[in-house]
C-alpha positions in Angstrom: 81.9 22.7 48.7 80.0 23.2 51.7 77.0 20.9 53.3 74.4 23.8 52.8 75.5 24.3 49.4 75.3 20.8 48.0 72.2 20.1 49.8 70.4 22.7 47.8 71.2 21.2 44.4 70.3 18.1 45.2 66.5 19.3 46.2 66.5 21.4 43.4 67.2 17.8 41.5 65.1 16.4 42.8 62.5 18.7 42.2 63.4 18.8 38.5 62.8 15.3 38.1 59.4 15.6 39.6 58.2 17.7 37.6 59.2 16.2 34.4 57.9 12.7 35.9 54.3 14.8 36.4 54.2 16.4 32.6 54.9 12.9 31.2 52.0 11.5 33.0 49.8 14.4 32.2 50.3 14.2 28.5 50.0 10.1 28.4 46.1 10.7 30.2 44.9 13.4 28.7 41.7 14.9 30.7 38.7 15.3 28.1 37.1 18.3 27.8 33.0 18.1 28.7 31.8 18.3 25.5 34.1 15.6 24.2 33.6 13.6 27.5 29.4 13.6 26.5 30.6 12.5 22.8 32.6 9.3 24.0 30.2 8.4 27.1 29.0 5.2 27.3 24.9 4.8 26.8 23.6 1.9 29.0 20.3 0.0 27.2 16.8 0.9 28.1 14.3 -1.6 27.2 10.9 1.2 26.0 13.7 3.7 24.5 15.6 4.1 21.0 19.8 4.3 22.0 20.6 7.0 19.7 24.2 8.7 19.0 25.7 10.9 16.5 28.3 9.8 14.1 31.2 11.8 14.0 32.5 12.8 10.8 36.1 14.4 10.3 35.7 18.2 11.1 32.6 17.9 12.6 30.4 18.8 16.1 28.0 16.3 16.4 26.6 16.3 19.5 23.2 14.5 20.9 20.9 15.8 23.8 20.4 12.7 25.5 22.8 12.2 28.0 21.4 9.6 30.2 19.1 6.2 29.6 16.1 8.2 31.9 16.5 10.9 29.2 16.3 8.7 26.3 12.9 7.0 28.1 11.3 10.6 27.7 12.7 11.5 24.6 11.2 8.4 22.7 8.6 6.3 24.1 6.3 3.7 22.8 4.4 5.0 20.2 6.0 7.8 19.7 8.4 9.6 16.8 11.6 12.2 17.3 13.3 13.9 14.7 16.4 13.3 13.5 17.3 15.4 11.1 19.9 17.8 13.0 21.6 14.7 14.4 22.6 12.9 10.9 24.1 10.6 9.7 22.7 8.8 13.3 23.0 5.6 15.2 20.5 3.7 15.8 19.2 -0.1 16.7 16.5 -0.2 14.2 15.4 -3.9 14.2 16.1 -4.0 18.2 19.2 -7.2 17.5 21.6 -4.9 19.9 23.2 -3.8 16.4 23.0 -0.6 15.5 22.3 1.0 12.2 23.4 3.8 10.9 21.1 6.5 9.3 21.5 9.2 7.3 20.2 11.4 4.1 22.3 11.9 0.8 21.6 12.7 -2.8 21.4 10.7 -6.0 20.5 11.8 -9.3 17.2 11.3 -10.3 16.4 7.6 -12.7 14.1 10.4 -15.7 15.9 13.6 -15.0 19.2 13.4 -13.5 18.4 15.7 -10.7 19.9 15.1 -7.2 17.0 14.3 -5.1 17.0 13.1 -1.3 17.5 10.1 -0.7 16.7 8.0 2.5 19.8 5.5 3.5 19.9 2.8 5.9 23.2 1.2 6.8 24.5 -1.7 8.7 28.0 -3.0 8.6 28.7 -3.6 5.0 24.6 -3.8 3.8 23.1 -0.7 2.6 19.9 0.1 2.0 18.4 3.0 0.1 15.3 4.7 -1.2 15.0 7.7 -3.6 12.2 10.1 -2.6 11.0 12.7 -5.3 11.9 15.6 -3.2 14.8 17.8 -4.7 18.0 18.2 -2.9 17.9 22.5 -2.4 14.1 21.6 -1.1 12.9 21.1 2.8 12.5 18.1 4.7 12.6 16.4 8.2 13.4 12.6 9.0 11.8 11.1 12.4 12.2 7.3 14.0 10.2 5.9 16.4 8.4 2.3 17.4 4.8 3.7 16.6 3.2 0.4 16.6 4.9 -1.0 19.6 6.1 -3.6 17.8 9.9 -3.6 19.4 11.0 -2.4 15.7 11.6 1.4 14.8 10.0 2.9 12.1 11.4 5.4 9.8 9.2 8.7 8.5 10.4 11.6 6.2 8.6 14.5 4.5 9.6 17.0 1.5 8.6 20.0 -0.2 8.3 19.1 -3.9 7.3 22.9 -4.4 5.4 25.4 -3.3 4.4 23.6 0.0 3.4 20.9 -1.6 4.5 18.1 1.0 5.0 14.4 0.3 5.1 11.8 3.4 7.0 8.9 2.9 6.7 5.9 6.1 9.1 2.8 6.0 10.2 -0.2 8.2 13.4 -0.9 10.0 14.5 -2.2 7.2 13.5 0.3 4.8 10.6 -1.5 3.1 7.6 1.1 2.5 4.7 1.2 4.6 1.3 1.9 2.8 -1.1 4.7 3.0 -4.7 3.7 2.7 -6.3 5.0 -0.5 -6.3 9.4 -0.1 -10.1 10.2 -0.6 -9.2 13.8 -1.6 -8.0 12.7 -5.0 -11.6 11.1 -5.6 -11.5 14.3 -7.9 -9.7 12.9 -10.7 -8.9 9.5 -10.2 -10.0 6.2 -8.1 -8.4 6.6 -4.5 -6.2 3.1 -3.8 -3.3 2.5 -1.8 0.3 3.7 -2.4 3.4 4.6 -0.8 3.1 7.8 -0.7 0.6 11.0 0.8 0.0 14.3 0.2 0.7 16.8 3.3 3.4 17.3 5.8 4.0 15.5 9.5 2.9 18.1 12.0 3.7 15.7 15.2 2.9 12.9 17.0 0.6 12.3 19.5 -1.0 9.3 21.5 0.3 6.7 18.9 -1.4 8.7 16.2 0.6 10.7 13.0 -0.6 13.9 12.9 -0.7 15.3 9.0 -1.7 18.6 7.7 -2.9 18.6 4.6 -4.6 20.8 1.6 -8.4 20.3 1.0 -9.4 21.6 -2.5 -13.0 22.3 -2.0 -15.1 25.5 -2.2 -11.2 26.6 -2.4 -8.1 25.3 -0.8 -8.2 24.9 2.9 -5.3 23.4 5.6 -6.5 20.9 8.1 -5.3 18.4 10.0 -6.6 14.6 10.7 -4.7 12.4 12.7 -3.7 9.0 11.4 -2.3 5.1 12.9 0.0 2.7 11.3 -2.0 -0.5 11.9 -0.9 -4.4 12.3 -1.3 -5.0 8.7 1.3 -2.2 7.8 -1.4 0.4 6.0 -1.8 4.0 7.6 -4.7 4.9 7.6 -7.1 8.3 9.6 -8.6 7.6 12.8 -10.6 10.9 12.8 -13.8 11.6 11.0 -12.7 14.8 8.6 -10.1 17.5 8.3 -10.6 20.2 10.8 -9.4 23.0 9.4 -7.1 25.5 11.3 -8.2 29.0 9.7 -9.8 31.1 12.4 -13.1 33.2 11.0 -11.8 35.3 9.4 -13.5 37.8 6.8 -11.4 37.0 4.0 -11.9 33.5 4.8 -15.4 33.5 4.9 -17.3 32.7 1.4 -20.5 35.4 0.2 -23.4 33.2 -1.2 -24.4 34.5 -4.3 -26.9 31.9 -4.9 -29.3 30.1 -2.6 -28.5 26.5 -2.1 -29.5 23.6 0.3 -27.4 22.5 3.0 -28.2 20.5 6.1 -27.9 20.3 9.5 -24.5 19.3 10.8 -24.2 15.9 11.8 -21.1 13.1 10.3 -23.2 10.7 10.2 -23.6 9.4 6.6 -27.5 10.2 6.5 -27.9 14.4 6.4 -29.5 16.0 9.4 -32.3 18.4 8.1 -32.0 20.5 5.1 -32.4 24.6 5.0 -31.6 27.5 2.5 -28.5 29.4 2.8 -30.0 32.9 1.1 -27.8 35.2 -1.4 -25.7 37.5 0.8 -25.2 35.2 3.5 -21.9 34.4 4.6 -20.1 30.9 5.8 -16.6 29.9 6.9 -15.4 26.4 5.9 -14.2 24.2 9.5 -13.9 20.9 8.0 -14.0 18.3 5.2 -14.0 14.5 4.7 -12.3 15.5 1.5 -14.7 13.6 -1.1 -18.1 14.5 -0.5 -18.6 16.7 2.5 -17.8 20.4 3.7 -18.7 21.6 7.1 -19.4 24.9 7.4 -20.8 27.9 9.8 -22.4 31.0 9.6 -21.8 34.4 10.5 -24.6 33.8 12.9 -23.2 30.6 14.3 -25.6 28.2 12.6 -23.4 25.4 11.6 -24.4 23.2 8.5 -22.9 20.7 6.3 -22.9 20.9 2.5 -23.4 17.8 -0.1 -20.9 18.4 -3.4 -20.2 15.9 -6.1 -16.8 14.9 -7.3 -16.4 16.8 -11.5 -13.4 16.9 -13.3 -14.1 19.8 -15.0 -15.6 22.2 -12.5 -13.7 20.9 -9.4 -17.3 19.8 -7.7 -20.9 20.1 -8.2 -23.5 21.1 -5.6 -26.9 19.5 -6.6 -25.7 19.3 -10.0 -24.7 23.1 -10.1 -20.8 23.9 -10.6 -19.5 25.5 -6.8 -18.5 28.6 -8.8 -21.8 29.6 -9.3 -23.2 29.4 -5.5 -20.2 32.2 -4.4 -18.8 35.2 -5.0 -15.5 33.4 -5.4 -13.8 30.5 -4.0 -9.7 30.9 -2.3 -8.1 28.2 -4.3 -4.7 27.8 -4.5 -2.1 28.6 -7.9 
């Protein structure tokens, strides 16, 4: 065989053996896509920020926007909540021990009726926690974390439609115990107001350390506003604004036709009215605000704003100067 010929099958060998040598390595170190290089990156530890990561399940894409400890400063600083909801079940150092916990939403029947209802789950290594909400599982509802109070531990806050927007907040500790609501003056109406677990209205955001709800007032009709509320030392929420300011722009069919004349008073919030005047039969006001147990803010199609004085009656919703509120308008938008 000649020299040019044998040299030629040995570099085609050799170039054989290459080449298998190269595909063995390639598929020992596989290169990770981008997607699955952001799911598998490690998270460094910021001291003002939550570290917060998706748990993969089998089958699933979960994926989390942060992708950097600066990020994670500006997603969730002090005194501030994120939601979480699109990101469950997630991990997350709760109690700030460097241990995360893992948090999530599932179903249980419900203790009277049997009917799944969410249920708010709290899970580290082989401790779980749990608490039952009264919100149906086919119903709406979001789930945020956040250290509101600065306190170096996260707090937990979720909110449901029971029906009909008609939105329960819920607010708990790292460790799932139930923060308090200081006592709802709305429902002066038909019972004492005291503490309790739970609110009435949804979580419209957070702002400035403050929990801002939006909530149904049920007088002279049912109007949304919102008041902002804190989460103080002793663990009770409680408002940090006056009223409700409600969000309904003037509207005609928001505005309510007097249709007998009653005394109202200059707008003031202090507890002592400002001076009293007639509103005459005809006239026309717009509810802006309410501190939801005695007081209605109001203005007039002329711009004169006044306040009005109502009493709390089971049977006719309120009474203004001893008078059912039914009998002062042409009629009043209440909800159902």
């Amino acid at each position: 065989m000649k020299r040019s010929t044998l040299l030629f099958i040995s570099l085609c060998l050799l170039l054989l053996l290459s080449g298998c040598q190269g595909a063995a390595a390639n598929e020992a170190a596989p290169v990770l896509s981008d997607q699955r290089a952001q799911e598998v990156q490690i998270r460094p530890e910021a001291d003002a920020a939550a570290t917060l990561a998706p748990v993969s399940s089998p089958g699933s894409e979960a994926s989390w926007p942060v992708t950097s400890t600066e990020q994670e400063e500006e997603d969730l600083p002090l005194g501030y909540c994120i939601s979480i909801r699109d990101n469950l079940p997630c991990s997350i150092d709760l109690d700030g021990d460097g241990e995360p916990e893992i948090v999530d939403m599932t179903t249980q029947p419900g203790a009277l009726d049997g009917c799944p209802r969410w249920t708010v789950s709290v899970k580290k290594g082989a401790q779980e926690r749990t608490f039952q909400t009264d919100i149906l599982e086919d119903m709406p509802f979001d789930l945020w974390v956040g250290d509101l109070d600065e306190d170096g531990a996260y707090e937990i806050f979720f909110h449901g439609d029971m029906a009909s927007d008609d939105y329960l907040i819920y607010g708990f500790r790292s460790d799932l115990d139930c923060l308090l609501f200081e006592p709802d003056e709305r429902a002066v109406r038909w019972e004492e107001p005291k503490q309790s677990t739970v609110f009435a209205g949804y979580i419209d955001g957070f702002e400035d350390g403050h929990i801002v709800i939006e909530g149904a007032v049920d007088m002279l009709g049912t109007h949304w506003g919102v008041r902002n509320f804190a989460l103080g030392d002793d663990g009770v929420i409680g408002p940090v604004s006056t009223v409700w300011t409600f969000n309904d722009e003037i509207e005609a069919d928001r505005q309510l036709t007097v249709t007998r004349e009653l005394t109202a008073y200059k707008a003031n919030l202090r507890k002592d009215p400002g001076e009293a005047f007639t509103l005459k039969i005809g006239e026309k006001i717009c509810p802006l605000a309410s501190d939801g147990c005695e007081r209605l803010w109001f203005e007039t199609e002329e711009g004169q704003g006044g306040v009005l004085l109502l009493t709390p009656d089971k049977e006719n919703m309120w009474l203004i100067d001893g008078i059912p509120e039914a009998e002062y308008f042409e009629s009043l938008p209440y909800a159902g």
